[in-house]
C-alpha positions, 0 to 999 in steps of 0.5 A, a space after each residue: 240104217 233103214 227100218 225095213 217092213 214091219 213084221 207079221 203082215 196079215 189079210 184076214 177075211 171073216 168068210 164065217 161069222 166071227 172067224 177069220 182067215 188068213 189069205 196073206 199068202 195069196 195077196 200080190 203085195 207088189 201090187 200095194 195095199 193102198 189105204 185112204 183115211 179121214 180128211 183134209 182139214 179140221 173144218 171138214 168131214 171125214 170121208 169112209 176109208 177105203 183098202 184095195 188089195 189084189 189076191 192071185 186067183 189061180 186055183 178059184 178060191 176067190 171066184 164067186 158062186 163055185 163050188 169046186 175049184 178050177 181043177 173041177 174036183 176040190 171043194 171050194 173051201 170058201 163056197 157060197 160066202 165068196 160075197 160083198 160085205 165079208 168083213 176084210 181087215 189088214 195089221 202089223 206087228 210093231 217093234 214091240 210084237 203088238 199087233 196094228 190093225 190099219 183097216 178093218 172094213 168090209 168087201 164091197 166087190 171082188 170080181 176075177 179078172 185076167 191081169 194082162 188077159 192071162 193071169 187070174 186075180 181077184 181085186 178087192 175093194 172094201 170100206 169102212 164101217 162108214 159106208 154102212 151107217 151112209 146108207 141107214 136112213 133116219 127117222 123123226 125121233 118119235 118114230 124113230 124110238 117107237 119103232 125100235 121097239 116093234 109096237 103090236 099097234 100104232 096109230 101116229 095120228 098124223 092123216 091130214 086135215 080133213 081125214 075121218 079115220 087114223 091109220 094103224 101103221 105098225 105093219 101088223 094089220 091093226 083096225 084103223 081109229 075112227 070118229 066116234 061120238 057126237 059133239 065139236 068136230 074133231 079135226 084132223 092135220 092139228 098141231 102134233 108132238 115131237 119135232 118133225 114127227 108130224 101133225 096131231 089131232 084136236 078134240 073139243 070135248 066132243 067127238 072121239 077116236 075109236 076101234 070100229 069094233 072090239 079088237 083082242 089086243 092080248 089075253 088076259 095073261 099077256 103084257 103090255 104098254 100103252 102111250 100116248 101124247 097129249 097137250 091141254 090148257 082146259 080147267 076141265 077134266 078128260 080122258 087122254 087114251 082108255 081101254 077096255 075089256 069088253 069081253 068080260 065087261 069088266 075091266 076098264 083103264 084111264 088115262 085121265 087129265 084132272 084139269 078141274 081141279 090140281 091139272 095132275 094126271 092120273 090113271 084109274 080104272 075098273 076091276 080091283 085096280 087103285 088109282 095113280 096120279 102124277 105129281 104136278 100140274 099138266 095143264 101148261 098148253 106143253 106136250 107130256 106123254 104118258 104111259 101104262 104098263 102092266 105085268 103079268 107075273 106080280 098083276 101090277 100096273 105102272 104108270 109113266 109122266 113124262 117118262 118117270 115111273 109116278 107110281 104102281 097100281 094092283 090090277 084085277 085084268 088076269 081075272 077078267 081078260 086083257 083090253 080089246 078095245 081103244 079109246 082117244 079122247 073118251 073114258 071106257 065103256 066102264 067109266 063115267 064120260 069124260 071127254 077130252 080137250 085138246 090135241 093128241 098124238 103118236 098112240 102106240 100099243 105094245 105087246 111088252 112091258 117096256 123098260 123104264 129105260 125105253 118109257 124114258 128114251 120115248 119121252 126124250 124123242 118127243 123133246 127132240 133129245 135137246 140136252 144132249 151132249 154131242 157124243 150122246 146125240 152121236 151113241 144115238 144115232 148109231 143105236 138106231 143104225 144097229 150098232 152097240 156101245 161094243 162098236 164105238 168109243 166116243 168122247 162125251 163132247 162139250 157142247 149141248 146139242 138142240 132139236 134136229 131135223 134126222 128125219 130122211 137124213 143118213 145115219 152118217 150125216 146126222 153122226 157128222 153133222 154132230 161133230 161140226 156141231 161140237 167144232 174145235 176140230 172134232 171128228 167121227 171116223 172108224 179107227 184101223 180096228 173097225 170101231 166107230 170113233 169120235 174125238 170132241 174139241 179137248 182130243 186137241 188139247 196141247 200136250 206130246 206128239 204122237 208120232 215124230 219123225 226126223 226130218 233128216 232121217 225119216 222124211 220123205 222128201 219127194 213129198 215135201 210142199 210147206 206153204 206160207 200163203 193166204 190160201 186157208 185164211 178165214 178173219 170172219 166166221 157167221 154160224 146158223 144155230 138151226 134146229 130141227 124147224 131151222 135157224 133159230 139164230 145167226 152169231 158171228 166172230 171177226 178178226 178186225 186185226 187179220 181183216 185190215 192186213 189181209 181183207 175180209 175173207 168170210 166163211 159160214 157154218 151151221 151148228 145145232 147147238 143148244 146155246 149161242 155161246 157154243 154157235 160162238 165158240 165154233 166162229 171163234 175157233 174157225 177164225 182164230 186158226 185161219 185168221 192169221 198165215 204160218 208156215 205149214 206143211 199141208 201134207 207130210 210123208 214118209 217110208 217108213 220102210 227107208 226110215 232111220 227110226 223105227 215108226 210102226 208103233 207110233 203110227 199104229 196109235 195115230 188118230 185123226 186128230 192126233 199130234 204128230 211133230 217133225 222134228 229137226 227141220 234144217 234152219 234153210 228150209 223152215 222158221 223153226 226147227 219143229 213143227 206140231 201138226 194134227 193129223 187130219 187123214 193119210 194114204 198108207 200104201 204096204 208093198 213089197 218096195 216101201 211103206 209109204 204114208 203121207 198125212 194131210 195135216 193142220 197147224 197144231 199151233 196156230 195159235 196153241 190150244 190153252 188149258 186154262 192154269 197149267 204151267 205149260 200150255 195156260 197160264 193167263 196173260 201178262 200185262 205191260 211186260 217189257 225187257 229191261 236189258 237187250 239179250 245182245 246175243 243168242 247165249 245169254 240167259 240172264 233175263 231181266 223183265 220190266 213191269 209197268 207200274 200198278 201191273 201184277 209182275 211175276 210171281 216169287 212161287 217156285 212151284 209155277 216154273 218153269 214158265 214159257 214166255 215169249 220175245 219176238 219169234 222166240 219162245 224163252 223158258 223161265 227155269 226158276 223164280 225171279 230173285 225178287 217180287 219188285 219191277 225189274 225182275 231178274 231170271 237166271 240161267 233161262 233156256 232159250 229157243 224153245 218149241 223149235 224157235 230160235 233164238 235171237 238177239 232181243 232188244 231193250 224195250 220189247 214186249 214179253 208175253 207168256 206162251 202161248 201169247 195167243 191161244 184158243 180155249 177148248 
């Protein structure tokens, strides 16, 4: 019997922010709701998700910039938000009263129309959340994290060589930083911090950098930050960055580098304040950053290395007025000169004590985030496009992300470019309820299907195009390992097996991977699922409206990803009677005459994924295992295994069966342990044709391997 619709269908638009309206009543369903999810093949990316819905327009509601209806007397009930980007969303009950949201994104138009010249209709075009993050445009991470946090002034000190002056850059009309002092030339265009984040400045212990004038900076009640980056190899002593009071003339402020004796850093200063100093040695020719912030309410100073709060200081700066006046390279007016040698960037000024959670993110934009996992590196990103963690669920990922170059790059692209980076599949999309997903290389791991359909009593088979052919075969992989200054190595991985059959067919990928063992990893997958040809279906469908079985709550759980089984399949039409897929993405069309959905769809288990120890799905191989006696029909279920002499042969432990091992095509289940602990060993009452294989007479001699008998690690 046919399932039929599902209950409870809902168009919503969140007019108001934070409320929804329901406009089911005016959506034409007849015209269906079609929805593009996801995408082709785990190799790829994930495209936005698109809906399409048609509203009935007769009475106005949905005609932009009315304030009346058509009969020229009711208040618009929408007016004036009948405008691109309100959030849209569309969901279903289940069977079991939960609520399914299948889309949730936002308008991009909804322009009236006449359908037929005549009719008035409203058709709707939305996308996901994914075409936001398209248009956010990254900056090098330096900027990027300085900026995010409004500084009052800022000076990258990023001007070219030849440059006399550093422009202040936050947008707030700060004086510029100019050559000041006498001595070695200063030079402009020099080696900077950061990764991407431009050039810096060299100072030879002679000239410096300062405000033309004094310049308030804030009163003498009010907070603040200073940083700076700065890298040295001298054995003397110099001041990075200093500030000073000179209106009260009596508070002054170092950041100092104690090259002529330990190399630690400290801050010291004028004006009943205690000296602080770092805790080891920055004289390593190495970037470090430093930081000074003050509190108004408890008078105290503290001061950062390399992003880690080194100590506090007592302050005298509420009695005597706050800084007016920058130095780079030159200690303050109140202070014995000490020039600086060495180069310096990305000065900033901020009229705020910054946390030390933020202190910490900036130093880790200079070391270009390396360290990060990919999930990290992904929460990241979508910080910088606006989002919160209430916005996303994202797995922690496995690999180990290096330098990369974000700068001009689109906050989606540095989002994907993340999940090819943790490979195995991985992928980032925006999931039905509007959260921004991402699912790294173990979401593949082996385990129940998701959703399965009947192929006799739920498959659509006006869709139904398997495939055994050479049309996805890749037996070499080469993978760049770049960085944000580009490839920094090459690994490749080969199927010499696959290559003799079938050629060389190669293919290339690049990863910003910290380690060439992850560049590894992602050639090794991208060839061990490609490498050899297996019956596939690369798309499946079904209607779920004329489906047998009731499949609304399993597809309101399905992710990209996510393991769906079709179960049943008849003996003419495919090797075995199941077979597992990942769901890569699908076209989901709700209309008044069905509810159809068609997957596109990877092999899950070409080969299996492994969980290394676990009965089912990762035990390690077998060696020099053979059939001691034929299984002269497909019934028999006394299996007896031979071991070649000096191999371990199987184990006597009954708390590791059942065990999968596999004879030919056929996947034969061990129930129980074998009666002995010697070669040849015997199992009793085995099961036989598992995993949808069938079974089959086996000959005396032929090798046994465990199942999977080949497998990918994730």
């Amino acid at each position: 019997m046919a399932t039929g619709l599902p209950s409870g269908q809902l168009v919503e638009i969140e007019f108001t922010a934070g409320v929804w309206t329901d406009v089911s009543a005016d959506v034409e369903f007849a015209a269906g709701l079609p929805i593009r999810v996801g995408r082709t093949s785990p190799q790829s990316q994930s495209q936005v998700a698109t809906f399409t819905c048609q509203l009935a327009n007769q009475l106005g509601k949905y005609t932009p910039g009315r304030q009346v209806l058509t009969d020229g007397t009711t208040v618009h009930p929408y007016w004036p938000n009948v405008v691109p980007r309100k959030r849209i969303r569309y969901s279903y009950l289940d069977g079991g009263a939960v609520r399914r949201y299948r889309f949730t994104g936002y308008i991009k138009s909804w322009p009236p129309a006449l359908e037929n010249g005549v009719r008035p209709v409203t058709v709707i075009s939305a996308m996901d959340r994914m075409d936001q993050l398209s248009r956010v445009t990254l900056q090098s991470p330096i900027r990027q994290e300085t900026t995010q946090d409004d500084p009052q002034w800022w000076w990258p000190l990023t001007e070219a060589a030849g440059s006399t002056s550093a422009m202040e850059q936050s947008g707030n009309g700060g004086p510029p930083l100019g050559l000041t002092g006498s001595g070695t030339a200063l030079i402009f265009g020099d080696n900077g911090p950061g990764f991407g984040d431009g050039t810096g400045v060299k100072l030879a212990a002679g000239q410096y950098l300062a405000a033309a004038s004094p310049r308030t900076f804030f009163t003498g009640a009010s907070a603040w930050t200073f940083e700076v980056w700065a890298q040295t190899t001298s054995a003397t002593n110099g001041v990075v960055l200093s500030f000073s009071d000179t209106a009260a003339g009596n508070f002054g402020g170092n950041i100092v580098i104690n090259g002529a004796t330990d190399g630690t850093p400290s801050y010291s200063g004028s004006g009943a304040v205690t000296g602080v100093s770092g805790p080891v040695t920055v004289v390593d020719g190495g970037w470090h950053h430093y930081a000074v912030t003050y509190n108004p309410s408890g008078t105290l100073i503290t001061f950062y290395v390399d992003g880690v709060a080194v100590g506090t200081s007592s302050s005298g700066i509420a009695a005597s007025g706050g800084p007016n006046l920058l130095r780079v390279g030159e200690a303050s007016l109140q202070s014995v000169s000490t020039k600086f040698t060495g180069n310096v960037g990305q000065v900033a000024v901020d009229n705020t004590v910054l946390s030390a959670t933020r202190v910490a993110a900036h130093f880790a934009a200079g070391r270009g985030y390396v360290g990060d996992t990919t999930g990290t590196r992904i929460a990241r990103f979508l910080g910088y496009a606006g989002l919160t963690s209430s916005d996303w669920t994202l797995d922690a990922g496995v690999a180990v992300v290096n330098t990369y170059p974000q700068s001009g790059k689109s906050a989606l692209q540095a989002c994907q470019d993340m999940a090819t980076t943790e490979g195995g599949g991985a992928a980032l999309f925006v999931d039905g309820t509007g959260t921004v997903r991402f699912v790294d290389r173990r979401f593949r791991k082996p385990g129940a299907a998701v959703m399965t359909i009947d192929a006799v009593q739920d498959l659509d088979g006006s869709v139904y195009n398997p495939a055994f052919d050479d049309s996805t075969l890749i037996n070499a992989e080469s993978v760049d390992r770049a960085a944000e200054s580009g490839t920094l190595s090459t690994q490749t991985y080969s199927d010499p097996t696959s290559q003799g059959t079938y050629g060389v067919l190669a293919d290339q990928a690049t990863t910003y991977t910290s380690t060439d063992q992850d560049a590894v990893a992602l050639a090794q997958f991208n060839v061990r699922s490609q490498s050899t040809p297996a019956f596939r279906l690369p798309q499946v469908a079904v209607n779920l409206m004329a489906a047998e079985n009731n499949l609304y709550a399993q597809l309101g759980v399905v992710l990209i990803g996510s393991r769906i089984r079709v179960a049943n399949l008849p003996a003419k039409a495919a090797p075995t009677t199941q077979l597992d897929l990942h769901a890569e993405g699908w076209s989901e069309t709700p209309s008044t005459d069905g509810y159809r959905v068609v997957f596109d769809a990877s092999p899950a288990d070409n080969p299996p994924k492994m969980i290394l120890d676990d009965a089912a799905y990762g035990r390690l191989q077998c060696d020099g295992q053979t059939l001691n006696a034929a299984l002269t029909t497909a019934a028999a279920t006394t299996v007896v295994i031979a071991t070649t002499a000096g191999k371990p042969t199987f184990t006597t432990v009954s708390a590791r069966y059942p065990l999968n091992i596999k004879i030919g095509e056929e996947v034969i289940r061990l129930n129980t342990a074998p009666g002995g602990s010697t070669s040849p060993q015997t199992f009793t009452g085995v099961s036989r044709g598992q995993q949808g294989t069938t079974a089959a007479p086996q000959a005396s001699g032929a090798t046994v391997n465990l199942w999977p008998a080949a497998a990918l690690a994730l």
